[in-house]
Residue frames relative to the residue before (quaternion, step in Angstrom):
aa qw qx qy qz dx dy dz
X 1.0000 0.0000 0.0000 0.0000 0.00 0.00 0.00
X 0.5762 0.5745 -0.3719 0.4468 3.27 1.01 -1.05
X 0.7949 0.4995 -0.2407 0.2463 3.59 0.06 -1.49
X 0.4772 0.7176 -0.1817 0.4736 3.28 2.44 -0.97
X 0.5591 0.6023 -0.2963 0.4867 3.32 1.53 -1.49
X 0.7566 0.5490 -0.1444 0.3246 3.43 0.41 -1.79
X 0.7029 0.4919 -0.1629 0.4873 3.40 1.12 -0.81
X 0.5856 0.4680 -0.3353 0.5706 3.61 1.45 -1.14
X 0.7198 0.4971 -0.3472 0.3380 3.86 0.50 -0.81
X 0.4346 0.6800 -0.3379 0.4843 3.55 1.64 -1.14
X 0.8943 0.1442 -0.1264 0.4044 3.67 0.09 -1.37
X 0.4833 0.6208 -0.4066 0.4643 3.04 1.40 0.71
X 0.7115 0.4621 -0.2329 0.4754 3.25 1.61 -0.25
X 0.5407 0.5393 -0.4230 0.4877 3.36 1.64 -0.30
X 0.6719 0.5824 -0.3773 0.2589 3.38 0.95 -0.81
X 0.4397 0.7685 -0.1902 0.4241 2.88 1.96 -0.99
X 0.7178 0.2600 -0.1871 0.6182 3.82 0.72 -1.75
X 0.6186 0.5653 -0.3980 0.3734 3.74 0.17 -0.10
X 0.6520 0.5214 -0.1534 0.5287 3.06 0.99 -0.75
X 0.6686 0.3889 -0.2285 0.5912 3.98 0.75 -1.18
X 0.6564 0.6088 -0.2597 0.3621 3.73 1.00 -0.27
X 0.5208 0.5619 -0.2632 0.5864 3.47 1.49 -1.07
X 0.5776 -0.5850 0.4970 0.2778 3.15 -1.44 0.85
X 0.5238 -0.6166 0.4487 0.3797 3.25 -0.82 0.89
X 0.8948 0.0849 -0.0992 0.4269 3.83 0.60 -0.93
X 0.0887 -0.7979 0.5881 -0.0985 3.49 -0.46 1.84
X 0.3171 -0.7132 0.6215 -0.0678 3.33 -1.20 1.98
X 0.2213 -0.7578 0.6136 0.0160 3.07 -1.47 0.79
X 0.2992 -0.7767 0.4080 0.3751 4.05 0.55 0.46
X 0.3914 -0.7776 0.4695 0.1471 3.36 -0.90 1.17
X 0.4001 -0.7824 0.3850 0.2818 3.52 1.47 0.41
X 0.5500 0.5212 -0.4044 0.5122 3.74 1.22 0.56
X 0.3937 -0.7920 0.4653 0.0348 3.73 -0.03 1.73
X 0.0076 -0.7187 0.6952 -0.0017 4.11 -0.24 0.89
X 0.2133 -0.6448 0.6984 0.2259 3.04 -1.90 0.28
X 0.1218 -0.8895 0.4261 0.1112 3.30 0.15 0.87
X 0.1057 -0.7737 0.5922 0.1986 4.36 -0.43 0.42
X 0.2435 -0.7896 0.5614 0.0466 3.21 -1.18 1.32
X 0.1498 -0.6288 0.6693 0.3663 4.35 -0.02 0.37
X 0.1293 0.6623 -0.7187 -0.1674 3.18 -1.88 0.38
X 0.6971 -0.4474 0.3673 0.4230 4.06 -1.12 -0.68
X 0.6053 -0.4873 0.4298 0.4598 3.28 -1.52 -0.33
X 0.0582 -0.7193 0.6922 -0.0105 3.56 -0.95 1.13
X 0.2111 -0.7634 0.5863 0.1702 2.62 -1.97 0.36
X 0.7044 0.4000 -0.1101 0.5760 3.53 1.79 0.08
X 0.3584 -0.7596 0.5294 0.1191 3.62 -1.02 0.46
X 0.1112 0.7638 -0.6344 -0.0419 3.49 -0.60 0.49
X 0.1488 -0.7255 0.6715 -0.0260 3.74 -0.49 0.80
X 0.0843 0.7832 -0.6066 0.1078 3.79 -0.61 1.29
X 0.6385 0.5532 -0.2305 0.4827 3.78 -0.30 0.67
X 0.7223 -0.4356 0.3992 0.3593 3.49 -1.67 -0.66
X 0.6832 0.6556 -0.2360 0.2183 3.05 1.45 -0.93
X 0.4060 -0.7679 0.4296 0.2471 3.83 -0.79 0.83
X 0.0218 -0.8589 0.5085 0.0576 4.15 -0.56 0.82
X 0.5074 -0.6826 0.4925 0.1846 3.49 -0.53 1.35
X 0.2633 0.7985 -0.5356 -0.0787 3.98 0.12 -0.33
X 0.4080 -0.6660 0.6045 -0.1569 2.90 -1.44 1.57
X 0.0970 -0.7604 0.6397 0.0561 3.80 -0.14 1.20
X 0.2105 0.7635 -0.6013 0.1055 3.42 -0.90 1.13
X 0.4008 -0.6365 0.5284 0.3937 3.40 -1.63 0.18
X 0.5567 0.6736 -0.2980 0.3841 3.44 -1.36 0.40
X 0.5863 -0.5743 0.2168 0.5286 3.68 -0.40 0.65
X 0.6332 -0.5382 0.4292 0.3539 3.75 -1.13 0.16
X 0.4593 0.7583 -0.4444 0.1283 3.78 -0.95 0.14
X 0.5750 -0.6351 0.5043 -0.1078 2.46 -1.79 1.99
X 0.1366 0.6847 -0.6990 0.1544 3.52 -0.64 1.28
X 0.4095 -0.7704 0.4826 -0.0772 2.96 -1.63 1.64
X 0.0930 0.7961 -0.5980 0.0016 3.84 0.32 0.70
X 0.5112 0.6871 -0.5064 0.1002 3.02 -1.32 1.43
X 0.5005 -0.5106 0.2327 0.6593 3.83 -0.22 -0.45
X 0.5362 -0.7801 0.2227 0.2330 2.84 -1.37 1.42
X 0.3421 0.6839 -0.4974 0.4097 3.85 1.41 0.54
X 0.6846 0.5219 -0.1960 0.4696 3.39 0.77 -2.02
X 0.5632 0.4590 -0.4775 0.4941 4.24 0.84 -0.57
X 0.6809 0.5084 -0.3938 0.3504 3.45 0.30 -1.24
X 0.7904 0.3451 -0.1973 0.4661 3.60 0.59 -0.77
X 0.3801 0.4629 -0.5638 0.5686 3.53 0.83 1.80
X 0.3233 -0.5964 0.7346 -0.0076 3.35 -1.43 1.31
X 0.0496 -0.8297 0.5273 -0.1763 3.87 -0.56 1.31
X 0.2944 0.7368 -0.4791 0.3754 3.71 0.47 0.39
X 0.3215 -0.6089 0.7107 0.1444 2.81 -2.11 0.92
X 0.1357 0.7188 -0.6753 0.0945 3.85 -1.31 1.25
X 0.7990 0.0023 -0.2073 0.5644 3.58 -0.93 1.12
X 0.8495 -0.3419 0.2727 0.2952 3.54 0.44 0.87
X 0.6430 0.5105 -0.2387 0.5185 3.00 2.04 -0.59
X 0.4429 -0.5549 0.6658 0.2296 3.84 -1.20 0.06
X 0.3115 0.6312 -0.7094 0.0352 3.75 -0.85 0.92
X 0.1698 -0.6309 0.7550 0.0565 2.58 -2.13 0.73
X 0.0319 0.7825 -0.6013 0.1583 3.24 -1.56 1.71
X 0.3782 -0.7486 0.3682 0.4012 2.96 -0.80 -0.20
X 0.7219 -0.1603 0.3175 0.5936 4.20 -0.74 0.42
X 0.3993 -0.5010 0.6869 0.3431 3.73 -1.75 -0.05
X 0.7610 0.3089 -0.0524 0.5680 3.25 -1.45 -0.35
X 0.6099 0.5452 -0.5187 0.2484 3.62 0.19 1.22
X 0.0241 0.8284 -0.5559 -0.0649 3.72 -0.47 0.64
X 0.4426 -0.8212 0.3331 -0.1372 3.06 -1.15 1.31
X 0.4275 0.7634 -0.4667 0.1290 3.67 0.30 0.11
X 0.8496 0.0285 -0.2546 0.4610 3.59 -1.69 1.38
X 0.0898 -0.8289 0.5168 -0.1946 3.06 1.12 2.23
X 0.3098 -0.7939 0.5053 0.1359 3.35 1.33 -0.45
X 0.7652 -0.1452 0.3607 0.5131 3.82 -1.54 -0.57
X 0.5145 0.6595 -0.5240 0.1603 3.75 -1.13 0.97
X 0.1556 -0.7787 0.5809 -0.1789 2.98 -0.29 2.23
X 0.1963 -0.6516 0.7313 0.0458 3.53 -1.46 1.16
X 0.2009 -0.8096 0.5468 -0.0723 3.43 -0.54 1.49
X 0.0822 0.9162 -0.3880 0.0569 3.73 0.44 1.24
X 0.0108 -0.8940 0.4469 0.0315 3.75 -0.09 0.73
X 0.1856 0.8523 -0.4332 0.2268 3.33 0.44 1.07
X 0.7380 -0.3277 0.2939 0.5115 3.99 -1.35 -0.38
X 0.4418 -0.6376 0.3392 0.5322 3.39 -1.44 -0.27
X 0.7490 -0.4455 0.3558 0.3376 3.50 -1.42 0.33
X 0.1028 0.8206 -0.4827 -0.2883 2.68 -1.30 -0.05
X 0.7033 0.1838 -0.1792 0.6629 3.06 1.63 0.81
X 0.0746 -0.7809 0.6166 0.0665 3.56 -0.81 1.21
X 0.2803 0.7951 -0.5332 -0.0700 3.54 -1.63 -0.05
X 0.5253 -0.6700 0.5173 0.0872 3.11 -1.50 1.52
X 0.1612 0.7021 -0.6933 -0.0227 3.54 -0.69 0.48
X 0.8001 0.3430 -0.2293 0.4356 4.00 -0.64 1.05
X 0.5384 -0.6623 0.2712 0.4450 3.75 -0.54 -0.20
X 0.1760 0.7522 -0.5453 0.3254 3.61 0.68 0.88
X 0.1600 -0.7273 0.6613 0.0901 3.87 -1.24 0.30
X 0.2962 -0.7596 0.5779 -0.0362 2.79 -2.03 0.87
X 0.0916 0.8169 -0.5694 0.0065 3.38 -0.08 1.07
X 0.5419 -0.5917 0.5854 0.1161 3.42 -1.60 1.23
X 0.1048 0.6811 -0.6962 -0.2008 4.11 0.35 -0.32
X 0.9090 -0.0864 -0.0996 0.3954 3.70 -0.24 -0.09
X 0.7925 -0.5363 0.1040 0.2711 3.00 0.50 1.82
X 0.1570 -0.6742 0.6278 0.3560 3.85 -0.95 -1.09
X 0.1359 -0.7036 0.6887 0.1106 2.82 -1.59 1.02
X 0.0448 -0.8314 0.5494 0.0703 3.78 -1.15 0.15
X 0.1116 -0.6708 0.6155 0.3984 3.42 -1.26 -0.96
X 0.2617 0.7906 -0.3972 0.3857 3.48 1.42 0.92
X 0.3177 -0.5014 0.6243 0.5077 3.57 -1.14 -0.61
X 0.2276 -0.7108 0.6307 0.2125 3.60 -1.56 0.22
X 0.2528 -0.7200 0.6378 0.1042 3.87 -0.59 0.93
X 0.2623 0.7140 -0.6348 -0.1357 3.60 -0.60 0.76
X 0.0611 -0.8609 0.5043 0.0283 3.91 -0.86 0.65
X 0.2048 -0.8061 0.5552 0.0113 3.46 -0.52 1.16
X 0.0315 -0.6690 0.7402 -0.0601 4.11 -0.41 0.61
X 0.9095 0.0841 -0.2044 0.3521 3.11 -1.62 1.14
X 0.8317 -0.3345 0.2001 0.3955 4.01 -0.90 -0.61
X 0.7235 0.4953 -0.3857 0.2872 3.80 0.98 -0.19
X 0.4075 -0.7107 0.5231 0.2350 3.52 -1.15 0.59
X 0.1758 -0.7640 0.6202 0.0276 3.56 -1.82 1.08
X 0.0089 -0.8489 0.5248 -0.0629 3.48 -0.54 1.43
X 0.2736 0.7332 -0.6068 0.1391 3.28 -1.07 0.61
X 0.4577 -0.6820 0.5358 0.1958 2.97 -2.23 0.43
X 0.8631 0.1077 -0.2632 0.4174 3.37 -1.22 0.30
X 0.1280 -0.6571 0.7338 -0.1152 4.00 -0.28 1.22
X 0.1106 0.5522 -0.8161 0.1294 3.59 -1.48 1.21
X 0.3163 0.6947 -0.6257 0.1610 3.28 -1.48 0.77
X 0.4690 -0.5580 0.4861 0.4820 3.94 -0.97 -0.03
X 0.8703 0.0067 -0.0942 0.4833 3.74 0.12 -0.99
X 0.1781 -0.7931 0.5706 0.1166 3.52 -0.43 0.77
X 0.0178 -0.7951 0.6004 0.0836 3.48 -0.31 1.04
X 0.0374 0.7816 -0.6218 -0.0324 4.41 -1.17 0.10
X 0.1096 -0.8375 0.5354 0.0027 2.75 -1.08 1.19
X 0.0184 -0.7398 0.6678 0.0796 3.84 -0.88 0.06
X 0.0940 0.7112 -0.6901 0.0951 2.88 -1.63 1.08
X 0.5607 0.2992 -0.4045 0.6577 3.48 -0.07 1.61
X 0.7574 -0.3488 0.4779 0.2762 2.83 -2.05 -1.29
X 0.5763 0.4874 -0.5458 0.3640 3.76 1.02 0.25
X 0.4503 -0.5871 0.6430 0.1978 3.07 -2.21 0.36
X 0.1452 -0.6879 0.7063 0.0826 3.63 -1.24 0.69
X 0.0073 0.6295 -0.7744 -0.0633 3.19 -1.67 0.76
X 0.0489 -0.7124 0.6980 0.0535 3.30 -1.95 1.19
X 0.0530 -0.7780 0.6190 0.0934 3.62 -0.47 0.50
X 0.8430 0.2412 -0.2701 0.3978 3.23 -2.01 0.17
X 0.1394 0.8778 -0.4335 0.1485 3.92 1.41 0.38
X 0.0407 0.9101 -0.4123 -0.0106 3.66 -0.59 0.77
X 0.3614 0.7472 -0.4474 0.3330 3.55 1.20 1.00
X 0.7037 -0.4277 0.4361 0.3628 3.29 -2.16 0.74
X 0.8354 -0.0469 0.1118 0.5361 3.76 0.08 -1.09
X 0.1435 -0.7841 0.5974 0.0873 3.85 -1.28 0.79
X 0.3445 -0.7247 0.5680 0.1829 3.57 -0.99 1.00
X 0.1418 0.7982 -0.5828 0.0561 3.84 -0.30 -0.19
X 0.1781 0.7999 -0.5522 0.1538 2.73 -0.84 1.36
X 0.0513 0.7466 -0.6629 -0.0210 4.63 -0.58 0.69
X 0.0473 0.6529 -0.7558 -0.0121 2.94 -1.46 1.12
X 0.6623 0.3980 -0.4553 0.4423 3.01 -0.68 2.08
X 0.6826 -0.4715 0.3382 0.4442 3.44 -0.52 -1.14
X 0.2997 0.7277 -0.4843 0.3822 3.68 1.05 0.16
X 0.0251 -0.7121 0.6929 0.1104 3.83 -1.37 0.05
X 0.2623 -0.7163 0.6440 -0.0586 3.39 -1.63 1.17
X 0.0832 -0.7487 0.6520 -0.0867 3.41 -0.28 1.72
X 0.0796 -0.7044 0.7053 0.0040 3.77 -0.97 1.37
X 0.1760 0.6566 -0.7322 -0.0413 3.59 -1.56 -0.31
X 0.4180 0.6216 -0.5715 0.3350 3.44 -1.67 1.09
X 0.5270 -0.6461 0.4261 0.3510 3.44 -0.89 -1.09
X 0.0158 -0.7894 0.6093 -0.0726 3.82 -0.19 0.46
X 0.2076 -0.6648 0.6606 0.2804 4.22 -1.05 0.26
X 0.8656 0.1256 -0.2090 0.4374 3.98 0.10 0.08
X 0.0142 0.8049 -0.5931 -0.0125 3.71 -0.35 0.33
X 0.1230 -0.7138 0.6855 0.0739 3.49 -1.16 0.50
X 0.0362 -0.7771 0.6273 0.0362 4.04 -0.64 1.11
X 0.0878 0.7587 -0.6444 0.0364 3.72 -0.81 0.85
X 0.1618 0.7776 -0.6067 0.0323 3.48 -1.57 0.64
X 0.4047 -0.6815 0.6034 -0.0877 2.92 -1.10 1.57
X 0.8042 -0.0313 -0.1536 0.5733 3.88 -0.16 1.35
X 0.7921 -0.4349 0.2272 0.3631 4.13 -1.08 -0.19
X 0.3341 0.5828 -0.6057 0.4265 3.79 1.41 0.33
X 0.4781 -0.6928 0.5336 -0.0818 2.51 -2.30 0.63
X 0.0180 -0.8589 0.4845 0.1648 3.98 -0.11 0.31
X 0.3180 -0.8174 0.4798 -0.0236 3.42 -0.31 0.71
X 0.8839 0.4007 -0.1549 0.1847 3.63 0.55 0.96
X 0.3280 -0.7777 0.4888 -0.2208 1.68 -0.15 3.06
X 0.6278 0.4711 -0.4478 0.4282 3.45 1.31 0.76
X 0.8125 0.2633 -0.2919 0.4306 3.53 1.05 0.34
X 0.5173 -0.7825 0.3459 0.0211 1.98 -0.65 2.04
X 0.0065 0.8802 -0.4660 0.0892 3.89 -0.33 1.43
X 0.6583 -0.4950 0.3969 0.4051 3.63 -0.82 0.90
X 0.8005 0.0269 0.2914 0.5230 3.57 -0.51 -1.82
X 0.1720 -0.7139 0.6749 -0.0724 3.93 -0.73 1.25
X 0.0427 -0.5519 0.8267 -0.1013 3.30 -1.78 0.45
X 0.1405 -0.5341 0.8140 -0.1803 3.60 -1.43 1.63
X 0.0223 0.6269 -0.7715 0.1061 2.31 -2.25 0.69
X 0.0967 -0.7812 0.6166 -0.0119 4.10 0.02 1.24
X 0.2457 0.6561 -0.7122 -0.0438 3.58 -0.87 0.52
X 0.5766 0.4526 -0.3175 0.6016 3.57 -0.27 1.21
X 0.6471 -0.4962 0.4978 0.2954 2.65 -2.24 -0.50
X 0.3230 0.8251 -0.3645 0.2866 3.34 1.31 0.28
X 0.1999 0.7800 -0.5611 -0.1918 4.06 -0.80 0.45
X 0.1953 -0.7934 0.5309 0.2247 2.63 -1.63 0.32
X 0.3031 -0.8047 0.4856 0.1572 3.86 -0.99 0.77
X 0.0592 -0.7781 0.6007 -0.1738 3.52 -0.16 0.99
X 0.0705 -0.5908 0.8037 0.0048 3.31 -2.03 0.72
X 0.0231 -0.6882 0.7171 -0.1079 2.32 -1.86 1.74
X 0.4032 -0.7343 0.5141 0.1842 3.39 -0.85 0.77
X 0.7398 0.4059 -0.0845 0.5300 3.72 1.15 -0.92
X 0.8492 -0.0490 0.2793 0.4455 3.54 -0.13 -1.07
X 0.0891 -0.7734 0.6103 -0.1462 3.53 -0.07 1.57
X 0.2538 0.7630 -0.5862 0.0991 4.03 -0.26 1.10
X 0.4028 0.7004 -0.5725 0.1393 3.98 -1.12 0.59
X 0.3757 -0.4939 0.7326 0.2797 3.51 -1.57 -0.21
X 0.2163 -0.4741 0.8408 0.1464 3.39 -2.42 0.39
X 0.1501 0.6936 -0.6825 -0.1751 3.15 -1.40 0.33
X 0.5291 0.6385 -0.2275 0.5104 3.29 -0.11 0.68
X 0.6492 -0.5524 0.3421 0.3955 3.97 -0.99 -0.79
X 0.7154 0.6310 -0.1948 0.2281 3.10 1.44 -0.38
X 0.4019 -0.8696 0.2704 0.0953 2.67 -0.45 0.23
X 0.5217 -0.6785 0.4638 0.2288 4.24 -1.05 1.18
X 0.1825 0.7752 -0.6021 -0.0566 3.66 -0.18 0.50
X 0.0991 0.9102 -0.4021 -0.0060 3.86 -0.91 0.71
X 0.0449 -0.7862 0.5622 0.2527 3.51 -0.64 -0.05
X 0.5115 0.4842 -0.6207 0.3444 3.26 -2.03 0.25
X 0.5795 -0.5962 0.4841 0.2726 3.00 -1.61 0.63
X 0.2182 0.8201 -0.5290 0.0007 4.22 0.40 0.24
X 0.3516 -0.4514 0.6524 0.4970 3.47 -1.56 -0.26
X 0.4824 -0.6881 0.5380 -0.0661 2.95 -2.01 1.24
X 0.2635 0.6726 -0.6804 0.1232 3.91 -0.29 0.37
X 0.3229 0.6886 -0.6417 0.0988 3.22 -0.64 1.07
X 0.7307 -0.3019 0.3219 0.5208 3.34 -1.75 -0.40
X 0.8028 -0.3541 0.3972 0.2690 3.34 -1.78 -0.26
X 0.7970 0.2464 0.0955 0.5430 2.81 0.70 -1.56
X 0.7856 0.3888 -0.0954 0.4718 3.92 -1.13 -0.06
X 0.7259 0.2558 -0.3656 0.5234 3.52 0.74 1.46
X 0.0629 -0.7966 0.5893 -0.1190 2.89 -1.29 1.39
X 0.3416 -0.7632 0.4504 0.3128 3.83 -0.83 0.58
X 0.5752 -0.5632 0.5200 0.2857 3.43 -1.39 0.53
């Protein structure tokens, strides 16, 4: 009897922690597609945190946010403007399955600072231009892509496993930096660039074309870059410097090769 006692209480308690564990509020998509318009404020930044996926759309004119999805899964997105910034999430305590189709369609000023935290994506359709700095920053698995970037200092970060792509890119000086496994393809023009990586990601841009570089390889990480002026860095690690243009050189020993 005893041992009956012990055992009925045992799986009476897993059911117990299993149960207090599960998200309190689990959604099923209702397969009935809304388009949903949200008013928000004047921002000047993006924070994207989560699964979700956000179309951005540099425009003049008031900001605004339109939601296409099923129309349970809209309801359970948290949209708001705080420090100037625009986030989109989803609800705490939300669990999800056959989320199906769900685009956040934002048209707003240009940025001056984006960031990803989770596996969600960002697409630019027609880029940002400024005379700002632009901050773009990616934490964890989602990718940000776009075309035509103008700014003075263009700074990018990874940390994890997403991948960014910027093309047609027009700024005074670029920071770039992945500490992990993520990879950052640029292409355009830029007069100073700085490329750093910290574990086996990868930077990729031998298409923008840049006065005076600085690298830095800790890891297996490479990176391939074009400089016309001044090529300086170190590898520690396997990785490896791959470059073109004609520059003066001061580099490490080891871990550089020309295109």
């Amino acid at each position: 009897m005893k041992s009956i006692s012990i055992s009925s209480f045992a799986a009476i308690l897993l059911i117990w922690t299993i149960t207090a564990c599960s998200p309190s509020n689990r959604v099923t998509g209702s397969n009935n597609y809304i388009t949903k318009q949200i008013k928000v404020e004047k921002f000047n930044g993006l924070q994207l945190t989560g699964s979700p996926d956000v179309i951005y759309k540099q425009a003049q004119g008031k900001p605004s946010v339109e939601v296409y999805g099923q129309d349970n899964i809209v309801e359970l997105l948290d949209i708001y403007v705080q420090n100037n910034s625009l986030t989109v999430k989803f609800k705490n305590n939300t669990s999800i399955q056959n989320r199906g189709k769900l685009e956040i369609r934002v048209s707003g000023p240009a940025l001056n600072r984006i960031a990803l935290s989770g596996s969600g994506d960002i697409k630019l359709v027609n880029g940002i231009q400024t005379n700002d700095n632009l901050s773009i920053k990616i934490q964890g698995s989602g990718d940000i892509a776009g075309n035509k970037i103008s700014c003075n200092l263009l700074s990018l970060s990874i940390n994890g496993s997403g991948d960014m792509t910027l093309n047609r890119i027009d700024a005074l000086k670029a920071e770039v930096g992945i500490n992990g496994s993520g990879d950052i393809s640029l292409s355009g023009i830029c007069k100073n660039a700085e490329y750093s990586i910290n574990g086996s990601g990868d930077i990729q841009a031998s298409e923008l074309e840049t006065e005076n570089v600085t690298t830095s390889i800790n890891g297996s990480g490479d990176i391939s870059c074009y400089a016309t002026e001044s090529l300086k860095g170190r590898v520690s690690g396997s990785g490896e410097v791959a470059y073109r243009g004609e520059p003066q050189i001061d580099f490490s020993k080891k871990g550089l090769r020309k295109l």
